[in-house]
C-alpha positions, -999 to +999 in steps of 0.1 A: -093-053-264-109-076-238-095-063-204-090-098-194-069-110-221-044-077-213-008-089-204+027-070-203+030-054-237+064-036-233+101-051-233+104-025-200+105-051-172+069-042-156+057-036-121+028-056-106+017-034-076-014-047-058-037-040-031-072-044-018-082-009-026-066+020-040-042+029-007-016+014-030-014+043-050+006+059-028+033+038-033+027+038-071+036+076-074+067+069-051+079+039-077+071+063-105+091+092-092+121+071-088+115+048-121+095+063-145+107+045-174+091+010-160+051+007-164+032-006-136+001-029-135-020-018-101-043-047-096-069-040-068-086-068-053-116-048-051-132-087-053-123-085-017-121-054-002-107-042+024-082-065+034-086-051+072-124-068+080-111-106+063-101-132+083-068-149+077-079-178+066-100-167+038-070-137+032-046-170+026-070-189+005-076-156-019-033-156-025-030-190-027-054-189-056-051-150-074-010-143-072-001-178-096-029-163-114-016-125-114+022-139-125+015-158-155-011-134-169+009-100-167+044-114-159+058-087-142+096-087-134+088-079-096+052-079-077+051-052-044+025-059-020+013-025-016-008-034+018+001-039+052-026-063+064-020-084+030+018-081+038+018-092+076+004-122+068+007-135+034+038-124+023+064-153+028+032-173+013+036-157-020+075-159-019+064-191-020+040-194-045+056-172-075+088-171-092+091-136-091+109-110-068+082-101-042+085-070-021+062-063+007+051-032+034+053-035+068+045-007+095+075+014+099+085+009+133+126+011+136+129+047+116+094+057+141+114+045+172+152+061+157+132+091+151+113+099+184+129+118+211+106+116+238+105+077+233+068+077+226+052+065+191+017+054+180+011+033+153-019+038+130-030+011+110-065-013+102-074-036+132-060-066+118-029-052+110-025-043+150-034-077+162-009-094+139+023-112+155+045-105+129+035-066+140+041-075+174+074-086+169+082-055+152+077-036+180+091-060+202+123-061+183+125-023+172+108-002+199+109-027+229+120+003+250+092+028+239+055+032+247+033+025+216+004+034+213-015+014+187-049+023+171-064+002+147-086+019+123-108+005+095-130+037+092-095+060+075-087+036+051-130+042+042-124+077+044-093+076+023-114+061-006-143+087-006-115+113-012-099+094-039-133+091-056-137+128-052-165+125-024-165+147+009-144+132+040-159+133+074-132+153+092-147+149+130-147+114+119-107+112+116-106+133+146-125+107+166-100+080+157-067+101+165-082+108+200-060+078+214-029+097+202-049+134+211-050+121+246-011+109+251+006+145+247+040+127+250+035+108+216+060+130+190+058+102+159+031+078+144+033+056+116+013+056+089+004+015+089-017+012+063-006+025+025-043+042+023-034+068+053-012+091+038-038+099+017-047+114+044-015+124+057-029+166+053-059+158+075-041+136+096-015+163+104-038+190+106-056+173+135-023+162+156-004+194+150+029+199+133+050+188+164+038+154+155+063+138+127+045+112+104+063+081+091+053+053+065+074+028+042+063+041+015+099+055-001+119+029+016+099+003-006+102+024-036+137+028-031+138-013-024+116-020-053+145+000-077+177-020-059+158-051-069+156-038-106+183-030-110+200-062-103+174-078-127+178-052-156+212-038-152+218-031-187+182-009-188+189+022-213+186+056-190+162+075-212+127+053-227+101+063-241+070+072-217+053+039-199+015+032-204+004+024-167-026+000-165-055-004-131-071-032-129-097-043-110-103-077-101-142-077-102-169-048-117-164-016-095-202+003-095-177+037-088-155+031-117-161+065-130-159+082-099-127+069-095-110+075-128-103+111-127-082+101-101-067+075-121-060+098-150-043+125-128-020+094-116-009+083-150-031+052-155-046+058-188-062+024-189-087+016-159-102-020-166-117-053-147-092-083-148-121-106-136-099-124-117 
């Protein structure tokens, strides 16, 4: 079977998840706990990657021309736009562009600034995703009253990948980029901006101590992404057979077969290029 010519081969209303790299996953095995009855179609945009170093413009021109693309190939019955620095820009854009239920992440900042007692958070996400206004706003609207502290980070979401391909992460590397949040004692909860840093969630916690509580979106959108099902598919039979996940990339990856192991584990048994 030609990868390319692979489109949604299951009544089960499908999920498109998609993201520059494979931080996305994390919000895959979320989705999956809570519906595991609906395959999913990861596409990563590998074309591209990582979202975090591209410029807006040429981030806008890349959805304008791969998401019309991406809906009439697979036709999923929702798309989730598994990455922060995609979804802080683009994300009304592709509302825009598609006819299908689009859900995005954006940096948890309201439960961060409900959860905090001492009234100071950090937020850990790529650079672009901390210079974005629609982040701005999210402070400004949700933790107007805190001290943030806001570290934009490009070399975790690199780290993230070599330990998803199975490679050695460079742990006085991570430490290096928490020493913004090392240095402000008062700082009891940081979120997780960027779907590829909980992969590192272990490390992460490790280096700030357990005193330090971690947040991400990454069960509210799952949770978000089964509401919107539902309401689609209401009549969906409880019990279906097992789904056949499929990850796609959208250009030849040199690491494909460091990377599928990985895959496997996560319950994609087909790992393919889309060329797209």
């Amino acid at each position: 079977m030609n990868p390319a010519d692979i489109t949604a081969q299951s009544n089960t209303p499908n999920i498109l998840i998609f993201d520059s790299g494979i931080g996305g996953l994390t919000i895959a095995a979320e989705i999956t706990k809570i519906l595991p009855q609906h395959p999913i179609i990861y596409i990563a945009d590998n074309r591209l990657y990582p979202y975090g170093t591209k410029p807006d413009a040429v981030l806008r021109t890349r959805a304008r021309s791969l998401f019309p693309i991406l809906e009439a190939h697979y036709h999923p019955s929702i798309i989730v736009i598994a990455c922060n620095s995609a979804s802080t820009l683009i994300l009304d854009e592709v509302r825009a562009l598609t006819d299908t239920p689009v859900i995005g992440v954006v940096p948890a900042i309201k439960p961060a600034a409900e959860f905090s007692k001492t009234g100071s958070i950090g937020l850990l996400a790529t650079k672009v995703t901390i210079n974005r206004p629609y982040t701005q706003n999210l402070i400004n609207q949700f933790a107007g009253d805190h001290n943030v502290v806001s570290v934009g980070s490009d070399i975790l979401v690199f780290q993230a990948e070599q330990k998803m391909h199975g490679n050695p992460i460079d742990t006085d590397a991570i430490r290096q980029e928490l020493l913004p949040f090392i240095n402000q004692p008062n700082i009891d909860t940081i979120v997780l901006g960027c779907t590829h840093f909980p992969l590192l969630r272990d490390e992460i916690s490790h280096i700030l101590g357990q005193s330090v509580e971690l947040i991400d979106s990454i069960n509210a959108i799952a949770r978000r992404t089964a509401v919107t099902l539902s309401k689609l598919t209401p009549d969906l039979p409880s019990t279906l057979p097992t789904p056949k996940h499929r990850f796609i990339f959208t250009a030849p990856n040199p690491k494909i077969d460091e990377i599928t192991p990985t895959l496997h584990r996560r319950g994609f048994s087909d790992i393919l290029i889309g060329n797209h």
